[in-house]
VOPAGU-2260 file (C-alpha; in pm, 1 decimal, decimal comma):
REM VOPAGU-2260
SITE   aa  ch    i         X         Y         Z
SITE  UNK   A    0    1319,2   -1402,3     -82,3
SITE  UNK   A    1    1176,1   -1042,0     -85,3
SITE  UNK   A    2    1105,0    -886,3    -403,2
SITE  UNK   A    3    1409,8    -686,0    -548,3
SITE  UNK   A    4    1527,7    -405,5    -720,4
SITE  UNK   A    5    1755,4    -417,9    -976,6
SITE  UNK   A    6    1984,1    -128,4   -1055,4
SITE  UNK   A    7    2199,4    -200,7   -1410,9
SITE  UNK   A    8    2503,2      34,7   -1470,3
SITE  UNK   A    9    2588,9     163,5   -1813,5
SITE  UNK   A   10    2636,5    -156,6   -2084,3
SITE  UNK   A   11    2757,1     -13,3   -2397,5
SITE  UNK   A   12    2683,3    -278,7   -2614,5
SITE  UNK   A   13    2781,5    -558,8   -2386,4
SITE  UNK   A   14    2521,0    -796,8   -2468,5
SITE  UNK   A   15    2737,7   -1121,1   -2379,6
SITE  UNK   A   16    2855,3    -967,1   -2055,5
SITE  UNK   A   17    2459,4    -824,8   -1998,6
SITE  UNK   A   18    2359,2   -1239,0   -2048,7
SITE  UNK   A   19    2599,0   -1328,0   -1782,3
SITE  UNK   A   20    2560,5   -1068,6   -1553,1
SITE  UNK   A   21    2171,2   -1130,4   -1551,5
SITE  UNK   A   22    2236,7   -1514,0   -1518,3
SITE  UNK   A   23    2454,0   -1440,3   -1237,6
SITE  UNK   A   24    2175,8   -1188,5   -1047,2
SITE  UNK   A   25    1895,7   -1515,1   -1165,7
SITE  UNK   A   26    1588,9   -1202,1   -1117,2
SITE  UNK   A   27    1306,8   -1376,1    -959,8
SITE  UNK   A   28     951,9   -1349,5   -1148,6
SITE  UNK   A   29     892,2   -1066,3    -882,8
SITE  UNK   A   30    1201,3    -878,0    -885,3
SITE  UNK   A   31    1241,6    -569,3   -1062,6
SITE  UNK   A   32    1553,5    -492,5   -1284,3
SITE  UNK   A   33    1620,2    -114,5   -1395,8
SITE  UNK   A   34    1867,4     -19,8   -1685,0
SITE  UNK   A   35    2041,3     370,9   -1633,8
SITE  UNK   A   36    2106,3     430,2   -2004,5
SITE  UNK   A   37    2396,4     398,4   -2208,5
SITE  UNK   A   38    2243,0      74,9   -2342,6
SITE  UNK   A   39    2439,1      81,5   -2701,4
SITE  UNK   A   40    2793,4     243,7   -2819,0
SITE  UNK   A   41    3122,8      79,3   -2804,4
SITE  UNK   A   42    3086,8    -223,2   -2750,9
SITE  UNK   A   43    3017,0    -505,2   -2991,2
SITE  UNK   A   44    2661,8    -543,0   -2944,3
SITE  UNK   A   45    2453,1    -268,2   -2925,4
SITE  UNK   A   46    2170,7    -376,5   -3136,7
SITE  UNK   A   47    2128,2    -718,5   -2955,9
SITE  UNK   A   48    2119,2    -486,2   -2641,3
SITE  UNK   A   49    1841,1    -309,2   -2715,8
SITE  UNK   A   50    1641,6    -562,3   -2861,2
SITE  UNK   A   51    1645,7    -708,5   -2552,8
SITE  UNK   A   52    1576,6    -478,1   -2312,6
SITE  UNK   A   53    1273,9    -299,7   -2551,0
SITE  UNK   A   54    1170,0    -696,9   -2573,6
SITE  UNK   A   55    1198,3    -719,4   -2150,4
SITE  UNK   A   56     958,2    -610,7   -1903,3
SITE  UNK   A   57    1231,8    -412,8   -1701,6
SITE  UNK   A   58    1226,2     -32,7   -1727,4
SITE  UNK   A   59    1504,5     184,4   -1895,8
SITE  UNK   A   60    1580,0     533,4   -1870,9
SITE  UNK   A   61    1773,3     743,8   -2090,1
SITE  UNK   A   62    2156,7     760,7   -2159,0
SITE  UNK   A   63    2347,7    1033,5   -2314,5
SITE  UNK   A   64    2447,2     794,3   -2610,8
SITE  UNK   A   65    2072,6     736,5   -2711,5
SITE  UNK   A   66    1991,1    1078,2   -2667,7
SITE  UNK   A   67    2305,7    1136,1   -2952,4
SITE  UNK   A   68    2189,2     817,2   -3187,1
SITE  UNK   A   69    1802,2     960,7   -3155,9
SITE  UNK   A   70    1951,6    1344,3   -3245,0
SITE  UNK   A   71    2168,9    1170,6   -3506,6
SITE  UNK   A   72    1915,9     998,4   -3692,5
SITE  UNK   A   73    1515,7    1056,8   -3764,0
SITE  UNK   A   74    1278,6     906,0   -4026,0
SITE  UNK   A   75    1332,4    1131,2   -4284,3
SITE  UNK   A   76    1722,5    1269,5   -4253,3
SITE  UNK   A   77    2070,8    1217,2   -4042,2
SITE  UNK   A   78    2173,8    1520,3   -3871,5
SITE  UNK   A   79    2531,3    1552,7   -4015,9
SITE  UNK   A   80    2671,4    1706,0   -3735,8
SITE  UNK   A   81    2489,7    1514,9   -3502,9
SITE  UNK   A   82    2604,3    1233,7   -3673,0
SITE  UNK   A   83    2935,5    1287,6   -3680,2
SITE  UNK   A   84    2983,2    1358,8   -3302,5
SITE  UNK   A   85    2794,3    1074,1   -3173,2
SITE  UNK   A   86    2930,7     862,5   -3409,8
SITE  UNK   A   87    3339,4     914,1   -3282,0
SITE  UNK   A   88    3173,6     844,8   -2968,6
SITE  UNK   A   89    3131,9     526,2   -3010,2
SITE  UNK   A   90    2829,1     517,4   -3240,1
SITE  UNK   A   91    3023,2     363,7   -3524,5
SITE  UNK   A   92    3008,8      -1,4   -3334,6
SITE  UNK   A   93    2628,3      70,2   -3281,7
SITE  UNK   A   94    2620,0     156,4   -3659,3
SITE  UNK   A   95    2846,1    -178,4   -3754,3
SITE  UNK   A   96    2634,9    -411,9   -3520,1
SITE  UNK   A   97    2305,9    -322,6   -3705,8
SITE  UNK   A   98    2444,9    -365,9   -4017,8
SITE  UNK   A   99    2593,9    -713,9   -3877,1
SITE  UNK   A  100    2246,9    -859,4   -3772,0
SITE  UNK   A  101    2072,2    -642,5   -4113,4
SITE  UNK   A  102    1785,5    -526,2   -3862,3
SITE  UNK   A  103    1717,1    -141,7   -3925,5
SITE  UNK   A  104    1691,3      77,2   -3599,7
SITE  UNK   A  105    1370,2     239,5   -3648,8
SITE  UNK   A  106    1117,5      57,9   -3395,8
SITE  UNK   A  107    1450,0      83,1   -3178,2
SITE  UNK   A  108    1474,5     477,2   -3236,1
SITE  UNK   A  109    1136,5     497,6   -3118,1
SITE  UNK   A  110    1138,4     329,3   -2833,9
SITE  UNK   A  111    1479,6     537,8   -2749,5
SITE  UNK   A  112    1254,6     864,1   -2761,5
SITE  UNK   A  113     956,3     696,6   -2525,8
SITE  UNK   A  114    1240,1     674,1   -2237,0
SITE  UNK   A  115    1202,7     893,5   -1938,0
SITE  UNK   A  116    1493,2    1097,0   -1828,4
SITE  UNK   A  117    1433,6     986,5   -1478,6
SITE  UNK   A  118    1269,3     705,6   -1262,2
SITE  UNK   A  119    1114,0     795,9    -880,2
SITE  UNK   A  120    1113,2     428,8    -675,2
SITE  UNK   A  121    1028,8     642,4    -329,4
SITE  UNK   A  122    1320,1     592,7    -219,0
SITE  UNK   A  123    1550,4     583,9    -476,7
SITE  UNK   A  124    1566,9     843,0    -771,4
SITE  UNK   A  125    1702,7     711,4   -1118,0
SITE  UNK   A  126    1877,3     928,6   -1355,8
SITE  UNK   A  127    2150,4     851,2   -1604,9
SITE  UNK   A  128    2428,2    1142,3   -1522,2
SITE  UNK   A  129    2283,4    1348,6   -1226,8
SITE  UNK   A  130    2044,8    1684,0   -1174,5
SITE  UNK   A  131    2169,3    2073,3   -1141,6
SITE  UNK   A  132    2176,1    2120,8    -797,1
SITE  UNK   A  133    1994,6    2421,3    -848,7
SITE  UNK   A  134    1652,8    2364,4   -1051,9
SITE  UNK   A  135    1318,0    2221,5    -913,3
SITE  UNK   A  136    1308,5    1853,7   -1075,3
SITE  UNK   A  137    1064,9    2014,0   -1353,9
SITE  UNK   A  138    1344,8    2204,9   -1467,7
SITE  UNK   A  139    1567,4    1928,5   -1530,7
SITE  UNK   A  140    1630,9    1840,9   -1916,7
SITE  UNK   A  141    1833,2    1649,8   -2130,6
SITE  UNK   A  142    2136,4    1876,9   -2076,0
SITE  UNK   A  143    2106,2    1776,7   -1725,5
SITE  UNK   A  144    2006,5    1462,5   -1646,2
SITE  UNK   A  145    2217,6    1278,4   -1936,5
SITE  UNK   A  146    2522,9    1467,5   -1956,6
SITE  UNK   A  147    2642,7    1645,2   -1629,4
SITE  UNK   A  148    2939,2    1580,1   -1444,4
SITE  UNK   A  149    3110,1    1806,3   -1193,5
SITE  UNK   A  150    2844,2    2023,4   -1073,4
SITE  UNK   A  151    2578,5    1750,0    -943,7
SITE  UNK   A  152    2916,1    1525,8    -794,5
SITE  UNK   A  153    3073,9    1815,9    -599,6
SITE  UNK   A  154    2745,9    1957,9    -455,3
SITE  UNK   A  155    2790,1    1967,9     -48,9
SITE  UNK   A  156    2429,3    1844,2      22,8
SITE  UNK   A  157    2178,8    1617,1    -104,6
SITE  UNK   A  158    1929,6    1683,1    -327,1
SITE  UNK   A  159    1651,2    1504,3    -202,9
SITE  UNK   A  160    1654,6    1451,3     207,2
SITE  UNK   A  161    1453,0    1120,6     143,9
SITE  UNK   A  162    1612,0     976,5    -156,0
SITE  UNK   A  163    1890,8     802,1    -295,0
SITE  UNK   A  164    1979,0     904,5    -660,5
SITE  UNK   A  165    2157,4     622,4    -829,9
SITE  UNK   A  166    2376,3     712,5   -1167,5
SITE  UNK   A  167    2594,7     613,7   -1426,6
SITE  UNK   A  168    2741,9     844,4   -1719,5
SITE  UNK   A  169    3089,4     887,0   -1526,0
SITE  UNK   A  170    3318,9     592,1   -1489,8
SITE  UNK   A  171    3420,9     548,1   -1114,0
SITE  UNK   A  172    3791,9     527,2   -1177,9
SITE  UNK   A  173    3838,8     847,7   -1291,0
SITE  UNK   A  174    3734,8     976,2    -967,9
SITE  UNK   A  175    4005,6    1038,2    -766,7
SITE  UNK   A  176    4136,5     725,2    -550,1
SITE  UNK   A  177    3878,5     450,3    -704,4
SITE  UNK   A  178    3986,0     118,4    -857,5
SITE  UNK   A  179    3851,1      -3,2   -1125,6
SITE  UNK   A  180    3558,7    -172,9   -1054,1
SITE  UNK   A  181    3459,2      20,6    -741,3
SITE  UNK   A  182    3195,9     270,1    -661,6
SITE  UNK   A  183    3148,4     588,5    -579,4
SITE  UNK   A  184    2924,8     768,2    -313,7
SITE  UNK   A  185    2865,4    1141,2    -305,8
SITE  UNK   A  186    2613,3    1406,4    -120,2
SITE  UNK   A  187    2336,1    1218,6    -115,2
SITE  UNK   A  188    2425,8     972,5    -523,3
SITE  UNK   A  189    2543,5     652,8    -580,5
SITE  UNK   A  190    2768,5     600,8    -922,5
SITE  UNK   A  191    2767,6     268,3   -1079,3
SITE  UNK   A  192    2895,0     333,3   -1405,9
SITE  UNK   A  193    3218,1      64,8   -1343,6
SITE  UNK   A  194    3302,0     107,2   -1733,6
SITE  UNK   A  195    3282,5    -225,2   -1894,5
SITE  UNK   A  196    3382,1     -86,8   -2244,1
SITE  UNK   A  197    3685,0      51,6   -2125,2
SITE  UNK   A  198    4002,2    -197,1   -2124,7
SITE  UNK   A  199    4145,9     -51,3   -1776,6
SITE  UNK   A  200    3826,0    -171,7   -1628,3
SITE  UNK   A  201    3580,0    -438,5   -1821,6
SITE  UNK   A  202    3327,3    -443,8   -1517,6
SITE  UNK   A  203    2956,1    -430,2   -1561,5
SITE  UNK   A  204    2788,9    -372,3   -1216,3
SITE  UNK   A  205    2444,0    -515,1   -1114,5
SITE  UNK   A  206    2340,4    -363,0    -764,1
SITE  UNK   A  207    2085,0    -493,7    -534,9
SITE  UNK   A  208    1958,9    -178,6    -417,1
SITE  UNK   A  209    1709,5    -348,4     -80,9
SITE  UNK   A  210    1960,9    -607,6      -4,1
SITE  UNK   A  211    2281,6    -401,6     -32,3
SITE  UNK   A  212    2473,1    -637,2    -256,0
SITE  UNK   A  213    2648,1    -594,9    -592,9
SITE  UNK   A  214    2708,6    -823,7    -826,0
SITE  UNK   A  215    2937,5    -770,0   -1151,6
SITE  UNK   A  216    3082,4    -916,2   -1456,2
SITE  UNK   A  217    3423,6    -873,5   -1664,9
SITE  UNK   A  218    3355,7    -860,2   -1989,1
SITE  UNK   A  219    3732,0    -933,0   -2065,9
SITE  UNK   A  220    3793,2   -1222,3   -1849,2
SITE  UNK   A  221    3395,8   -1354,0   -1783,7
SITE  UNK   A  222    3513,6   -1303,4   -1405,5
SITE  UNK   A  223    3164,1   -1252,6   -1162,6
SITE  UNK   A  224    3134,3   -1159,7    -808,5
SITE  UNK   A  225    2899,9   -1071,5    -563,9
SITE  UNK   A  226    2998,9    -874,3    -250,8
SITE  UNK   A  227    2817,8    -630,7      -6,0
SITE  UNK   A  228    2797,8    -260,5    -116,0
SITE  UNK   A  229    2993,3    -145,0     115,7
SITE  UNK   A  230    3320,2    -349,4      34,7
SITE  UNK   A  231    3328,1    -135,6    -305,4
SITE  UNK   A  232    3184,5     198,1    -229,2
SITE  UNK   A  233    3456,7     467,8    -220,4
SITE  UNK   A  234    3340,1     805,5     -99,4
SITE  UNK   A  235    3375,5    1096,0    -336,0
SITE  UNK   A  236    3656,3    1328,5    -345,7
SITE  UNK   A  237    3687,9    1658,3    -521,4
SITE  UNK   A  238    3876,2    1640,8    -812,6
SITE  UNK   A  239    4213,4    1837,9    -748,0
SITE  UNK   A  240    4285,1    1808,2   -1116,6
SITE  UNK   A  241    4044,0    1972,3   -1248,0
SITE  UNK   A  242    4121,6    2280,5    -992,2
SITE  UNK   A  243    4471,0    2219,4   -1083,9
SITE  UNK   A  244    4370,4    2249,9   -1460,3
SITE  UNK   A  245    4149,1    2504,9   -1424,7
SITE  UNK   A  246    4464,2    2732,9   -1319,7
SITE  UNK   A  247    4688,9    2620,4   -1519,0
SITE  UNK   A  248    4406,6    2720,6   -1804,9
SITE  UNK   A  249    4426,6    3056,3   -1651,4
SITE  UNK   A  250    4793,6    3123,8   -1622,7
SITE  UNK   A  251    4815,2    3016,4   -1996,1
SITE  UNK   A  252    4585,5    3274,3   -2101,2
SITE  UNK   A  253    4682,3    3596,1   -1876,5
SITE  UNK   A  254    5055,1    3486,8   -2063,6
SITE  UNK   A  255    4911,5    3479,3   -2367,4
SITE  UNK   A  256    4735,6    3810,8   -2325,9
SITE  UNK   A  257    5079,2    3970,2   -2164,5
SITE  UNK   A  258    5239,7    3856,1   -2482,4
SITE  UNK   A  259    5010,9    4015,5   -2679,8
SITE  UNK   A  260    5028,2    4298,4   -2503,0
SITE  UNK   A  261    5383,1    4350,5   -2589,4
SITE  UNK   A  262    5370,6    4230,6   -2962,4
SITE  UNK   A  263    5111,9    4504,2   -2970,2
SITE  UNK   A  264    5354,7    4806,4   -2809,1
SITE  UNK   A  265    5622,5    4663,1   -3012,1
SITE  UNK   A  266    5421,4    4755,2   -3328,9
SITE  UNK   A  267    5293,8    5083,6   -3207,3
């Protein structure tokens, strides 16, 4: 067999379903595996996580939930509001599963802040959430390439014209018309991020990015699969809801502003 690459979707502390998914894939000495971020954070076992992928010699990029734990905590203070927003987002099972093994997360926090934002395989372009559609690559910064959504998803063309950029950060099923467990394809991006934290979904997706095959993992029921790509890619649609919301935001506050329009004539 050809050498292979590896594409991991977004664990959050899955460690148990990360074992099985890997013995399930069985990476050859040659193969290469690559983790999108989101390593720790609601799930059980963040700390066991990291240890192992730091400990590995696959490559990781950045997630938007080590980019919180690294602005949450440094050597010398925690960031209390830092702190408090990453940790109700799922920090406080990162926090608990440190405490539960008594290792402290320092060589882990550094490693965290060695991680590149973005991977470039040729042909295939790594990055935990997406790019603005509208800065040159050395523009691109944490805002961008760990936390956007909507703008990089709904862009009408590609980025590159020679690259495939593969993602997590958003779980497929809350695009619009995607199971849990499938994928999504856009302009030119591939989402993998199948959500196996979150109890409507469980899967943790491995893909095969030169042979075109995906495997996964429940974490709720230890159910594995392996199927070609295109059995679970869905293609992206625009999000009517958030067009939907986005008036319904509006109306709300031209009748607020009508109503205080004629509270303030009333008092005149």
């Amino acid at each position: 067999m050809n050498q292979r690459r590896i594409i991991i979707g977004d664990i959050h502390g899955h460690y148990d379903g990360l074992m099985a998914l890997l013995e399930t894939i069985a990476p050859g000495r040659d193969d290469m595996v690559y983790f999108l971020g989101d390593l720790i954070d609601r799930g059980p076992k963040s700390s066991q996580v990291v240890e192992f992928v730091r400990k590995s010699p696959y490559q990781c990029i950045l997630g938007n939930h080590e980019h919180m734990m690294i602005q949450a905590l440094s050597d010398t203070k925690v960031n209390n509001e830092a702190w408090q927003s990453w940790y109700h987002s799922g920090g406080v099972e990162t926090v608990q599963s440190y405490r539960d093994t008594g290792i402290m997360p320092y060589d882990d926090l550094e490693w965290m802040r060695s991680l590149p934002l973005y991977l470039d395989l040729g042909d295939i372009w790594l990055v935990h959430a997406g790019i603005d559609p509208k800065l040159p690559i050395q523009k691109q910064a944490h805002h961008q390439c760990c936390w956007i959504r909507h703008k990089f998803h709904s862009a009408e063309k590609p980025y590159f014209s020679d690259k495939l950029i593969i993602i997590g950060h958003t779980i497929t099923f809350t695009f619009n018309d995607v199971e849990p467990g499938e994928l999504v394809c856009g302009a030119g991006w591939l989402d993998i991020d199948t959500s196996a934290y979150h109890p409507r979904s469980g899967w943790l997706t491995g893909l095969d990015v030169d042979n075109k095959i995906i495997y996964q993992v429940n974490v709720r029921n230890n159910q594995t699969r392996k199927m070609p790509l295109d059995r679970l890619v869905k293609p992206y649609k625009a999000r009517q809801v958030l067009k939907q919301k986005t008036q319904e935001d509006f109306l709300i506050r031209k009748n607020k502003q009508a109503k205080l329009k004629v509270k303030n004539y009333q008092r005149s």
